[in-house]
SEBAVEX-466843 format. One line per field, with one value per residue (C-alpha): x, y, z; residue in three letters; residue number from 1. Coordinates in steps of 0.2 Angstrom, whole numbers, always signed. Example, Ala and Ser with C-alpha at 12.3 -4.5 7.8 and 13.67 -1.06 7.14 Angstrom:
residues 2
px <- (+62:+68)
py <- (-22:-5)
pz <- (+39:+36)
aa <- (ALA:SER)
i <- (1:2)
//
This chain:
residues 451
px <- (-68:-59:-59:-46:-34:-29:-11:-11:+0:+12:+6:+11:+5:+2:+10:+20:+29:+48:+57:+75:+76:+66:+67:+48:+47:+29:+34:+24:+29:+32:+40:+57:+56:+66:+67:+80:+86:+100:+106:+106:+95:+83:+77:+58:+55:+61:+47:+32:+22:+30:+17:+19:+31:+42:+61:+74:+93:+100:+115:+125:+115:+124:+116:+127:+137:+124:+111:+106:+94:+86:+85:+71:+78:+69:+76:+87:+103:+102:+113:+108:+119:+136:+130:+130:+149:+154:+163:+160:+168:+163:+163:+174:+184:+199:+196:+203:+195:+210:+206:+219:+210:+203:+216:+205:+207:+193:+200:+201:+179:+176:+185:+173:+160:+164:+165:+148:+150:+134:+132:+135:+152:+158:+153:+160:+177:+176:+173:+189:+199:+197:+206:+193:+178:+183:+185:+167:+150:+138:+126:+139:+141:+125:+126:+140:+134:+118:+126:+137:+123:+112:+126:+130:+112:+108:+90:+72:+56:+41:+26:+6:+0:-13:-19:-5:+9:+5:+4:+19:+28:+20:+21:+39:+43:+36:+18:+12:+8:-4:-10:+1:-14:-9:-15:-23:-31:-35:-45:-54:-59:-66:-76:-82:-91:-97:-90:-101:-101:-117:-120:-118:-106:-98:-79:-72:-53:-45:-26:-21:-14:-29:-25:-43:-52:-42:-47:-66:-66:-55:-69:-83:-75:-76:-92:-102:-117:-110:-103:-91:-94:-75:-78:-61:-58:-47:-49:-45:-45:-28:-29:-12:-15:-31:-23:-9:-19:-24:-42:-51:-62:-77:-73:-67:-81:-92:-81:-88:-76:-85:-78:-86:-91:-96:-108:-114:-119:-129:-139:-145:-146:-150:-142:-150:-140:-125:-127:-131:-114:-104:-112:-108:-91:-86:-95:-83:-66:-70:-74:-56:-48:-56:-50:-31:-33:-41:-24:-13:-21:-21:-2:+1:-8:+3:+14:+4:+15:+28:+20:+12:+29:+36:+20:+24:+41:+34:+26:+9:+7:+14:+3:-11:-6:-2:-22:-29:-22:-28:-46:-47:-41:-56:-70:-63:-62:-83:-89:-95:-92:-108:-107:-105:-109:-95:-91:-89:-102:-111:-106:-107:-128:-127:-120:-133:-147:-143:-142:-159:-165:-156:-144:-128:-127:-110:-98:-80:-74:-51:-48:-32:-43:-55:-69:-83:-92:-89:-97:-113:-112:-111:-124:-136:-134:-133:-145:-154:-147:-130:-113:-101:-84:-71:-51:-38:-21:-23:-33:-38:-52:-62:-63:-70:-80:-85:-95:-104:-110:-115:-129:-138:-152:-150:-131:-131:-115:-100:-83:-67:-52:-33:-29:-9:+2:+19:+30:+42:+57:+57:+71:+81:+91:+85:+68:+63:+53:+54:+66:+62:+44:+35:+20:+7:-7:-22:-37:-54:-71:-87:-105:-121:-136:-153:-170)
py <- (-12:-10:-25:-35:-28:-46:-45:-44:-56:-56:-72:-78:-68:-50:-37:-24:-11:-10:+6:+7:+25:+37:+24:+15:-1:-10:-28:-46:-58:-76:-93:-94:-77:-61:-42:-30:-16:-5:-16:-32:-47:-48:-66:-64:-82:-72:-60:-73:-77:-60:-46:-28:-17:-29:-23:-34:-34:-38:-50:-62:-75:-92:-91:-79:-61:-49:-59:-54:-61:-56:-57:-50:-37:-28:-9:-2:+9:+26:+42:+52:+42:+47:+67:+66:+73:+80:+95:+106:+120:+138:+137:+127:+141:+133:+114:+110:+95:+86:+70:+65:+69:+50:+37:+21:+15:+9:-7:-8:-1:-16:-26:-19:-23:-40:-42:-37:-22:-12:+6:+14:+5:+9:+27:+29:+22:+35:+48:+43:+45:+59:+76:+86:+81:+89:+108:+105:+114:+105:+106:+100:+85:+81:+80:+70:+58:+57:+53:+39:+30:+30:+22:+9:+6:-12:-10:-14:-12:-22:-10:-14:-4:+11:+22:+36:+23:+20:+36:+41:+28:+31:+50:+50:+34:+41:+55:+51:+32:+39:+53:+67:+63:+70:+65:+82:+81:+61:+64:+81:+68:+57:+70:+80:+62:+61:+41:+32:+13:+10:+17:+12:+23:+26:+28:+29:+26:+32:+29:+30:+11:+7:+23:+30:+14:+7:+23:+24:+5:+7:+19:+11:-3:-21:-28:-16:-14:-2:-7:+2:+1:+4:+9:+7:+11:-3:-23:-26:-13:-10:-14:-14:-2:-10:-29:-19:-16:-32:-32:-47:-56:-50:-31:-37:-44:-27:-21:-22:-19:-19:-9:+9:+5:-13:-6:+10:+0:-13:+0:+7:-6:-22:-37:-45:-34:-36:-52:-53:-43:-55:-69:-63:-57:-73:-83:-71:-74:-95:-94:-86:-98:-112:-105:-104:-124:-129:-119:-127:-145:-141:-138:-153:-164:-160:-169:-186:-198:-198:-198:-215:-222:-218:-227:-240:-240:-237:-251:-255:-244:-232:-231:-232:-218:-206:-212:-208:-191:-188:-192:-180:-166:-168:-172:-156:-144:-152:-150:-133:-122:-117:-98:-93:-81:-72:-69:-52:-50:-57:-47:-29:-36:-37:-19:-11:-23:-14:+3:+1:-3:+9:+25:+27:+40:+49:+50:+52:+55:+51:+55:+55:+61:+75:+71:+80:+65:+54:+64:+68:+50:+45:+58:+48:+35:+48:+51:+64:+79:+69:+76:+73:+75:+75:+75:+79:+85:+99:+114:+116:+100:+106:+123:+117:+103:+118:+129:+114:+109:+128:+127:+113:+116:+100:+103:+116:+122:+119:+123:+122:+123:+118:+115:+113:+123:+123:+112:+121:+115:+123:+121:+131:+146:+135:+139:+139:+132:+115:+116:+98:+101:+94:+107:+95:+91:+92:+102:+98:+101:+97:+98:+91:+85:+88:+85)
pz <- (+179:+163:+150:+147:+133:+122:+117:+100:+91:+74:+63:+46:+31:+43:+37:+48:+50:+54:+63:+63:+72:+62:+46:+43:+31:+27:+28:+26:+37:+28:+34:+31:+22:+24:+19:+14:+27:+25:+14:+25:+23:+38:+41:+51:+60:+76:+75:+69:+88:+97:+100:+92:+98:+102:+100:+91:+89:+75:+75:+62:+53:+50:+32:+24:+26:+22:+30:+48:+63:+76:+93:+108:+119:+131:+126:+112:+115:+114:+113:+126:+140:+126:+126:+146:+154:+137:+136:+121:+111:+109:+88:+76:+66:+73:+67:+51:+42:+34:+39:+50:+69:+70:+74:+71:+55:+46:+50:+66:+62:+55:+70:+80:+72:+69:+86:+90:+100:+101:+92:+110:+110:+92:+94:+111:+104:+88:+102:+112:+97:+89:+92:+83:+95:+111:+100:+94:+96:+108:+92:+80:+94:+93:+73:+75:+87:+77:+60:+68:+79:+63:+55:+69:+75:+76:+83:+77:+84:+75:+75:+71:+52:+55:+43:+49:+48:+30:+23:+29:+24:+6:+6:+11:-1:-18:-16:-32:-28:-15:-26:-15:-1:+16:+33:+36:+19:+22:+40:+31:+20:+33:+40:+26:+21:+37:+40:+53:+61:+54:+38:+16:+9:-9:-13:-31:-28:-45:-40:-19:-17:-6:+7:+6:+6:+21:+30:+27:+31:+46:+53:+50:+60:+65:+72:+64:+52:+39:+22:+8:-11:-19:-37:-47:-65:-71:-72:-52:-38:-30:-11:-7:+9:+12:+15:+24:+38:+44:+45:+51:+37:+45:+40:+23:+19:+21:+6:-12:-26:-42:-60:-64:-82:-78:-62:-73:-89:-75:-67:-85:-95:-83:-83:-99:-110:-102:-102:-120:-123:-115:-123:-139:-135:-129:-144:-155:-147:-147:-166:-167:-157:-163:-183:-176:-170:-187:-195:-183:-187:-206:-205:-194:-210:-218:-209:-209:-219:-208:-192:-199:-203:-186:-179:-184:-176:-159:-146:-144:-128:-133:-150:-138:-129:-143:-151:-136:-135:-153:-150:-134:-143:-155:-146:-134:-150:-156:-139:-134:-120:-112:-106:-87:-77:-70:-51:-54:-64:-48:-34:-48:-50:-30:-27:-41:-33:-15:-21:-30:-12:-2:-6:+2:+14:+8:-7:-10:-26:-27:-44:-55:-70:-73:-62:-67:-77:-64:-52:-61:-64:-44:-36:-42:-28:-14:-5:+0:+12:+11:+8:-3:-6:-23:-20:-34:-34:-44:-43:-61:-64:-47:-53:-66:-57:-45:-57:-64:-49:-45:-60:-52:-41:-31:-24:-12:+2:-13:-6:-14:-2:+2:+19:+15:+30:+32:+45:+56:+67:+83:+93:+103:+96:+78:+73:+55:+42:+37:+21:+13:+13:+1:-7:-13:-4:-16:-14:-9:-15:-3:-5:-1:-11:-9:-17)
aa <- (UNK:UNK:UNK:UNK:UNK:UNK:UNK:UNK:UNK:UNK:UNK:UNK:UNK:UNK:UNK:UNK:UNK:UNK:UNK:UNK:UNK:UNK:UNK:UNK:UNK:UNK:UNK:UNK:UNK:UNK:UNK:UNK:UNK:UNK:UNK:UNK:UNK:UNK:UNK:UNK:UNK:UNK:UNK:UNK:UNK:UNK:UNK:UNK:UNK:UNK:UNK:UNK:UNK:UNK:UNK:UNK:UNK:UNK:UNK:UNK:UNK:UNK:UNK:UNK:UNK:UNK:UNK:UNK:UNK:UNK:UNK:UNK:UNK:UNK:UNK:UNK:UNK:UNK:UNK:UNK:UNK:UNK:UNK:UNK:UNK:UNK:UNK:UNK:UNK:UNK:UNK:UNK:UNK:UNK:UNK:UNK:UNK:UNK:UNK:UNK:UNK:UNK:UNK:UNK:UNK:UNK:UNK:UNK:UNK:UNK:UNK:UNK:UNK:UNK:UNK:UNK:UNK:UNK:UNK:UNK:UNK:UNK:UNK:UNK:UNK:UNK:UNK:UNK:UNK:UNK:UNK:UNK:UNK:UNK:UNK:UNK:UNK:UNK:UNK:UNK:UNK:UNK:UNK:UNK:UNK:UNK:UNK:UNK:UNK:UNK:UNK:UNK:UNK:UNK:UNK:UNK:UNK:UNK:UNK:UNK:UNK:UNK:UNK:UNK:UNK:UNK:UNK:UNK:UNK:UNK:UNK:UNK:UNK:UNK:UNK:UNK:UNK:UNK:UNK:UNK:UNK:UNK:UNK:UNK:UNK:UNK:UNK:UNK:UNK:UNK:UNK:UNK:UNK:UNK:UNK:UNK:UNK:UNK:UNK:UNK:UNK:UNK:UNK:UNK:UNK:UNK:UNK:UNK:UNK:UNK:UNK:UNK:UNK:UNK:UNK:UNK:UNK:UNK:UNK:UNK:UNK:UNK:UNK:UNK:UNK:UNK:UNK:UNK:UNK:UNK:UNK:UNK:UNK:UNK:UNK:UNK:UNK:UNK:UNK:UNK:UNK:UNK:UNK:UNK:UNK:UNK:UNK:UNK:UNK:UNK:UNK:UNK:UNK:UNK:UNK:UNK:UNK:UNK:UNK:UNK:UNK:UNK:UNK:UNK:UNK:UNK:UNK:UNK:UNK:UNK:UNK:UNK:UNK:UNK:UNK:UNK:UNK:UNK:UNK:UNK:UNK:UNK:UNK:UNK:UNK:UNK:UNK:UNK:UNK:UNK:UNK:UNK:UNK:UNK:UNK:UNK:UNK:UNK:UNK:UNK:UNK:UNK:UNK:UNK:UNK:UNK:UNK:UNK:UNK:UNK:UNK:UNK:UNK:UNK:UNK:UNK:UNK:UNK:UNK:UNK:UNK:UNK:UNK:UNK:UNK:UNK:UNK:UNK:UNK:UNK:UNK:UNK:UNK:UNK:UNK:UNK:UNK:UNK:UNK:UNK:UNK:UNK:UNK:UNK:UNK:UNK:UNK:UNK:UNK:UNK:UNK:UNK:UNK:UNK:UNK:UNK:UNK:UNK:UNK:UNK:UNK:UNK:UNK:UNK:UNK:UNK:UNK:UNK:UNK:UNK:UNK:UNK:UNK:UNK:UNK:UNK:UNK:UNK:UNK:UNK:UNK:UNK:UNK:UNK:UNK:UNK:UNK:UNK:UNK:UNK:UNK:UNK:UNK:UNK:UNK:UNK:UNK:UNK:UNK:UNK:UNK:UNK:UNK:UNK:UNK:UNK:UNK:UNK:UNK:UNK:UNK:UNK:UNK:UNK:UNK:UNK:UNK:UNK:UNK:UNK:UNK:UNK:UNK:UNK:UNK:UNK:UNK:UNK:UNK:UNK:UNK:UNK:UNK:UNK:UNK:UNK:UNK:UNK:UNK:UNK:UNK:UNK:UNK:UNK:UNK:UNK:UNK:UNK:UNK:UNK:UNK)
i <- (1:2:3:4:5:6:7:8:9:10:11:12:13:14:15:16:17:18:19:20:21:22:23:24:25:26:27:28:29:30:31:32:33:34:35:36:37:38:39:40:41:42:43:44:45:46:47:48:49:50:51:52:53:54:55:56:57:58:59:60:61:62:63:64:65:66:67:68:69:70:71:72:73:74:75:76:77:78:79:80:81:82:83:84:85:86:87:88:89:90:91:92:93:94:95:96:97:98:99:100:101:102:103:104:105:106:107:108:109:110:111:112:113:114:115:116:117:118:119:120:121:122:123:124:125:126:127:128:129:130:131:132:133:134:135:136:137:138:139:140:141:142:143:144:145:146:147:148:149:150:151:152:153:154:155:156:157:158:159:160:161:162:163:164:165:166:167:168:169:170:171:172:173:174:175:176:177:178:179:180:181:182:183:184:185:186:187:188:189:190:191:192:193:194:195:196:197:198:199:200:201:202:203:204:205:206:207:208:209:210:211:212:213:214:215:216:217:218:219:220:221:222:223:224:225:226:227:228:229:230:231:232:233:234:235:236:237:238:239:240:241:242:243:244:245:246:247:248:249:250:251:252:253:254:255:256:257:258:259:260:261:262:263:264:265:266:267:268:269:270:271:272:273:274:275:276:277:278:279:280:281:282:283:284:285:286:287:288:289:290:291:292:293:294:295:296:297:298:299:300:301:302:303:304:305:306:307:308:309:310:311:312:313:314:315:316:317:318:319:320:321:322:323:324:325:326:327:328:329:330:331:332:333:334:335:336:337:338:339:340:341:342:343:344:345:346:347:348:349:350:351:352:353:354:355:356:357:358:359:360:361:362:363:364:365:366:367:368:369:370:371:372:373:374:375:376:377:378:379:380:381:382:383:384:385:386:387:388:389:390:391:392:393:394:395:396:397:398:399:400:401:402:403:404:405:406:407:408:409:410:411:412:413:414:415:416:417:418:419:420:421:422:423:424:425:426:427:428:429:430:431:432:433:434:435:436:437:438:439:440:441:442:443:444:445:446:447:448:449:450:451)
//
């Protein structure tokens, strides 16, 4: 017998992703909150407690025009049940495009959407009358039907965020925010770092909105004993796509985030230097702020003489108020602040403590910048007869990064590739190459290290 599959549920603060058609939108559900489609304000109460792939129609909200809600259906409308009994032209040299071959106004348009007719309905009623439809191709039918019931539609379907999802979503919304990262190029990732369930493994993320961390941690899994160190090069790591995807606290847990400089300077210094750095920084910037309050106290002396005489104008309360105030502020600006240790200070000593132990048994290099350094920096945590792998949109820095690698003895099996194909439409009596293709896809370089 087969185990029960539990039905998984939308709560308050998941995020998810909203088709309309071939339209996807990465959404977080909120109380009483809303998001923007096709220019309409969507409220999302309906969809908190439903299940994923639920479908919704949208209808009329009470709480404005533009505002719309949304109610559970069981299926949404389609086209195909319009195309059935059409009769079709043989080409369209004869039909002349002046406008006049629909009777509805746009008027009588808006009256039928106001009275709720579905996207079937209004179509149908555009189909009825127009003079020009019945003269068309059955391919320039179908282009017309299309465009209209993408106008019209009034359907939505709540789907569950993977890894495929998202970088669509990403890759068609704006490339560069995911560093041009494909899905072909995302799962030869993957493999080439040889990702297991119950393994340590090393990522440095230098600019993919979370998309490769959220991959590497959604294979190693839930309920598992593998772990993922996420070396990022600024302040705070960007886990956009990684909280996009929903993972329970367990899994979230076996990711460490700690900065490059910060976890380099660590392992080679130790901690007592750091430490000692930090101390002294933070001794510096209170001995500034601590000369701007004496300044700003200085300045408010000056002013003393007629504080006093509006003293003795106020209550006695009050007076006892305003003293109090004044002897806070000055035993706060004697008193001194005893130095702590960060928290991620903390969790950066954890990482280099673990590493020390045990070395990871892969490495994946994203980088925006040239990644040679880092490199040569990371392969000193892999282990031995490991592999590694470095991504970067361009060419150029891997060449480079390539015949370094190539003079040392202890990198063996370097490869330097682009797996980038072109789409194709094929339909019939309409094959070709997808025109709106989009050429980047980054170029790989893979490797393993040995003693």
């Amino acid at each position: 017998m087969y185990p029960e599959i539990k039905e998984e549920i939308v709560n308050t603060g998941n995020y998810v992703v909203v088709q309309r058609q071939n339209f996807r939108k990465l959404c977080k559900i909120t109380k009483d909150g809303t998001f923007t489609l096709n220019k309409k304000q969507i409220e999302v109460n309906e969809i908190i407690g439903k299940p994923y792939w639920t479908t919704f129609k949208m209808i009329p909200s009470n709480k404005g025009k533009n505002n719309m809600a949304l109610e559970v259906v069981e299926r949404a409308e389609t086209s195909e049940d319009l195309k059935k009994g059409l009769i079709s032209g043989v080409d369209n040299r004869s039909i002349t495009d002046d406008g006049t071959s629909q009777k509805l106004s746009k008027e009588d348009i808006l009256d039928l959407k106001e009275a709720g007719k579905s996207s079937n309905e209004i179509v149908g009623c555009l189909i009825e009358n127009s003079s020009s439809f019945i003269s068309k191709t059955e391919y320039s039918q179908e282009k017309y039907i299309k465009k209209k019931e993408t106008k019209y539609y009034k359907y939505l379907t709540i789907l569950k965020p993977t890894i495929c999802l998202l970088q669509e979503i990403y890759f068609k919304q704006d490339h560069g925010k995911i560093n041009c990262i494909r899905m072909d190029t995302l799962s030869q990732i993957l493999s080439y770092c040889d990702v297991k369930a119950d393994g340590q493994y090393l990522l440095y993320d230098g600019g993919s909105a979370g998309l490769v961390t959220a991959a590497l941690l959604n294979r190693i899994g839930a309920q598992t004993e593998g772990t993922l160190i996420n070396i990022h090069p600024g302040n705070h790591p960007n886990l956009t796509l990684v909280l996009a995807m929903n993972f329970p606290e367990e899994q979230l847990n076996r990711l460490q985030s700690v900065n490059l400089y910060t976890f380099l300077r660590l392992y080679h210094q130790g901690i007592e230097v750091v430490e000692a750095g930090l101390t002294k920084m933070y001794s510096e910037n209170k001995k500034s702020v601590d000369n701007m309050k004496r300044t700003h106290s200085d300045s408010e002396d000056d002013n003393s003489t007629t504080k006093k005489i509006k003293l003795e104008d106020l209550s006695s309360e009050k007076k006892e108020a305003l003293e109090s105030k004044e002897d806070n502020q000055k035993t706060s600006t004697n008193n001194s602040v005893i130095f702590k240790k960060p928290k991620w200070l903390c969790e950066t000593q954890k990482v280099v403590e673990s590493l020390k132990v045990s070395k990871v048994e892969g490495l994946a290099v994203i980088a925006k910048e040239h990644p040679l350094n880092i490199v040569n920096a990371l392969l000193t945590f892999l282990g031995t007869s490991k592999p590694f792998v470095i991504y970067h949109c361009y060419r150029e820095p891997l060449q480079e990064t390539y015949v370094a690698l190539k003079q040392r003895k202890d990198v063996i099996n370097l490869k330097l590739f682009s797996n980038f194909f072109r789409g194709y439409q094929v339909l019939p009596n309409r094959t070709h190459p997808e025109i709106t293709t989009n050429d980047l896809g980054g170029y790989l370089l893979s490797g393993y290290l040995v003693n």
